[in-house]
One Martini backbone bead per residue (centre of mass of N, CA, C, O) as a GRO file, in nm:
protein
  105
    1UNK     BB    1   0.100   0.041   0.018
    2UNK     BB    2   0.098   0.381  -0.040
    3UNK     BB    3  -0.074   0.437   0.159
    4UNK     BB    4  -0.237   0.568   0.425
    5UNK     BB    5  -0.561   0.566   0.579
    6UNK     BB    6  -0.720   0.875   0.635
    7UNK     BB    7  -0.978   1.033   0.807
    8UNK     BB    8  -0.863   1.301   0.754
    9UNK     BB    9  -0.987   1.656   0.697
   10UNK     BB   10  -0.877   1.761   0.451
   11UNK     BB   11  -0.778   1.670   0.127
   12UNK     BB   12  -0.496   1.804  -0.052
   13UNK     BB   13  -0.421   1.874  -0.440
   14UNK     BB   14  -0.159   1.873  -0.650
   15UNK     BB   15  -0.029   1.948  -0.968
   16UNK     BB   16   0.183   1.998  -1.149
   17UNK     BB   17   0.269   2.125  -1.492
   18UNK     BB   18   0.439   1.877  -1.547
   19UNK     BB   19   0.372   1.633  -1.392
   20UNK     BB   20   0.601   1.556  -1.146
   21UNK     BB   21   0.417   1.625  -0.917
   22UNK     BB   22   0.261   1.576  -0.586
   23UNK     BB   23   0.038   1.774  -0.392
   24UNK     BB   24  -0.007   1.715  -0.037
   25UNK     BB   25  -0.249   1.843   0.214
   26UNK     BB   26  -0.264   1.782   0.588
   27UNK     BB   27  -0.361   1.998   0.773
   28UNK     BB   28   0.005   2.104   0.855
   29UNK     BB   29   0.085   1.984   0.577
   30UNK     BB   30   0.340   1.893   0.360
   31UNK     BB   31   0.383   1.732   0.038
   32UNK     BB   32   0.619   1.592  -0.177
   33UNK     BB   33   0.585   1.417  -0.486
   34UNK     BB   34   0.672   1.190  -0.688
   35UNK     BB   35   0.459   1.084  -0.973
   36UNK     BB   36   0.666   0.791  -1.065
   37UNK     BB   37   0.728   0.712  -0.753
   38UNK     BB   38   0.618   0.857  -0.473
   39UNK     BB   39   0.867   0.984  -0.368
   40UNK     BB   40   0.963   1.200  -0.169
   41UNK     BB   41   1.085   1.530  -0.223
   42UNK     BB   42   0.907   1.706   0.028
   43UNK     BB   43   0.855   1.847   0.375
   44UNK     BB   44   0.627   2.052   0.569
   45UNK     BB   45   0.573   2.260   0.855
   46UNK     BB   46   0.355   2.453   0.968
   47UNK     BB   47   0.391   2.764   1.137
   48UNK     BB   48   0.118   2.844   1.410
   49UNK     BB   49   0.208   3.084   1.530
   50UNK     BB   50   0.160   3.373   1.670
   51UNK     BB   51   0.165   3.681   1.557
   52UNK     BB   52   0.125   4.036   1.620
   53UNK     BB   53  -0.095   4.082   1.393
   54UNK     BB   54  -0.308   3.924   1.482
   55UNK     BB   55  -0.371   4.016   1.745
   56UNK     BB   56  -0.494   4.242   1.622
   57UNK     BB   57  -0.702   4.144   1.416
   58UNK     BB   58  -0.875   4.027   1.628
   59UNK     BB   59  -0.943   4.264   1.753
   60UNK     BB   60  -1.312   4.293   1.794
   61UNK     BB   61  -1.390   4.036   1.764
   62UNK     BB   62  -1.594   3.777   1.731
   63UNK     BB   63  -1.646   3.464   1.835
   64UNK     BB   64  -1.685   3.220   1.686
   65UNK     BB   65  -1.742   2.918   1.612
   66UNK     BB   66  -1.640   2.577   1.624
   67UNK     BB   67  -1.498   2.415   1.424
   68UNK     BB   68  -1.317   2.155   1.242
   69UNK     BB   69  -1.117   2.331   1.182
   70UNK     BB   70  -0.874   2.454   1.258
   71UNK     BB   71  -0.693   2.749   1.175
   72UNK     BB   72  -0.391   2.601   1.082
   73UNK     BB   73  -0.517   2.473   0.835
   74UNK     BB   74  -0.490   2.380   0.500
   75UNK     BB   75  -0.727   2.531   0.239
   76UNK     BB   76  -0.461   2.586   0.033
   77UNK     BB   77  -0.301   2.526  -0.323
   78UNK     BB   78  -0.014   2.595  -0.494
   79UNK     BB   79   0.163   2.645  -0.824
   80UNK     BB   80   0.368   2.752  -1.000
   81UNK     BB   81   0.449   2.761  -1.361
   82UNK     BB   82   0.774   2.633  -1.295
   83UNK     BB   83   0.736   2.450  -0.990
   84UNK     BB   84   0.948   2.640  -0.796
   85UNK     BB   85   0.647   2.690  -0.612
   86UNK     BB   86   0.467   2.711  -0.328
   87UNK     BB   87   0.131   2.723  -0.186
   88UNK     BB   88   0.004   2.803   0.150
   89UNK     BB   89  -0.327   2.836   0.292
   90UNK     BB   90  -0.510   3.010   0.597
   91UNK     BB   91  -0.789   3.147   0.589
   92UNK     BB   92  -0.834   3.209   0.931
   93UNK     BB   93  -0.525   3.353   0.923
   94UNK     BB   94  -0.443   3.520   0.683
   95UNK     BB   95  -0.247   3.322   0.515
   96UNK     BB   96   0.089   3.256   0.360
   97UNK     BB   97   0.293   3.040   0.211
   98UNK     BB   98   0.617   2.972   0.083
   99UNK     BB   99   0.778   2.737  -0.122
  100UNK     BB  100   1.090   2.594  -0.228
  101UNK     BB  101   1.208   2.328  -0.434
  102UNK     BB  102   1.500   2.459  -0.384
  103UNK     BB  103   1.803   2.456  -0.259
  104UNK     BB  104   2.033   2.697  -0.145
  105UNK     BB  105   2.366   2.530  -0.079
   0.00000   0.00000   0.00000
């Protein structure tokens, strides 16, 4: 079995431009596979800290109702058009994370 079942939702995919990849992301986290072979080629963990900017953000805010997403969980995912960006949004903390697939080492 190539993956393990899981019942955690949603689970977010998307494949690249060139169609190497496959990106996929469930709750706060995020894993690149290659394609060809399903082998892992990158994973992220999304920074969930709240930032100091947040704070002011929420002031004034009434309390939503407790929803199934937690707020850090990842809504949105997308590739740049030459597939060496990723971006991942959390909606309900009006943030987005931008990732690069290749190493500058």
């Amino acid at each position: 079995m190539i993956y393990r079942k899981s019942t955690v939702k949603p689970i977010i995919t998307s494949v690249s431009a060139q169609t190497q990849f496959i990106l996929t992301a469930v709750q706060d986290r995020i894993v690149v596979r290659r394609s060809d072979t399903f082998q892992i080629a990158k994973t992220w963990l999304l920074d969930n800290a709240h930032s100091a900017s947040s704070g002011i953000l929420a002031a004034g805010k009434q309390p939503l109702k407790k929803s199934v997403e937690p707020e850090g969980w990842i809504t949105h995912l997308g590739w740049s058009t030459d597939s060496e960006h990723i971006l991942a949004a959390c909606a309900k903390r009006g943030v987005v994370h931008v990732f690069k697939m290749r190493d500058d080492t």
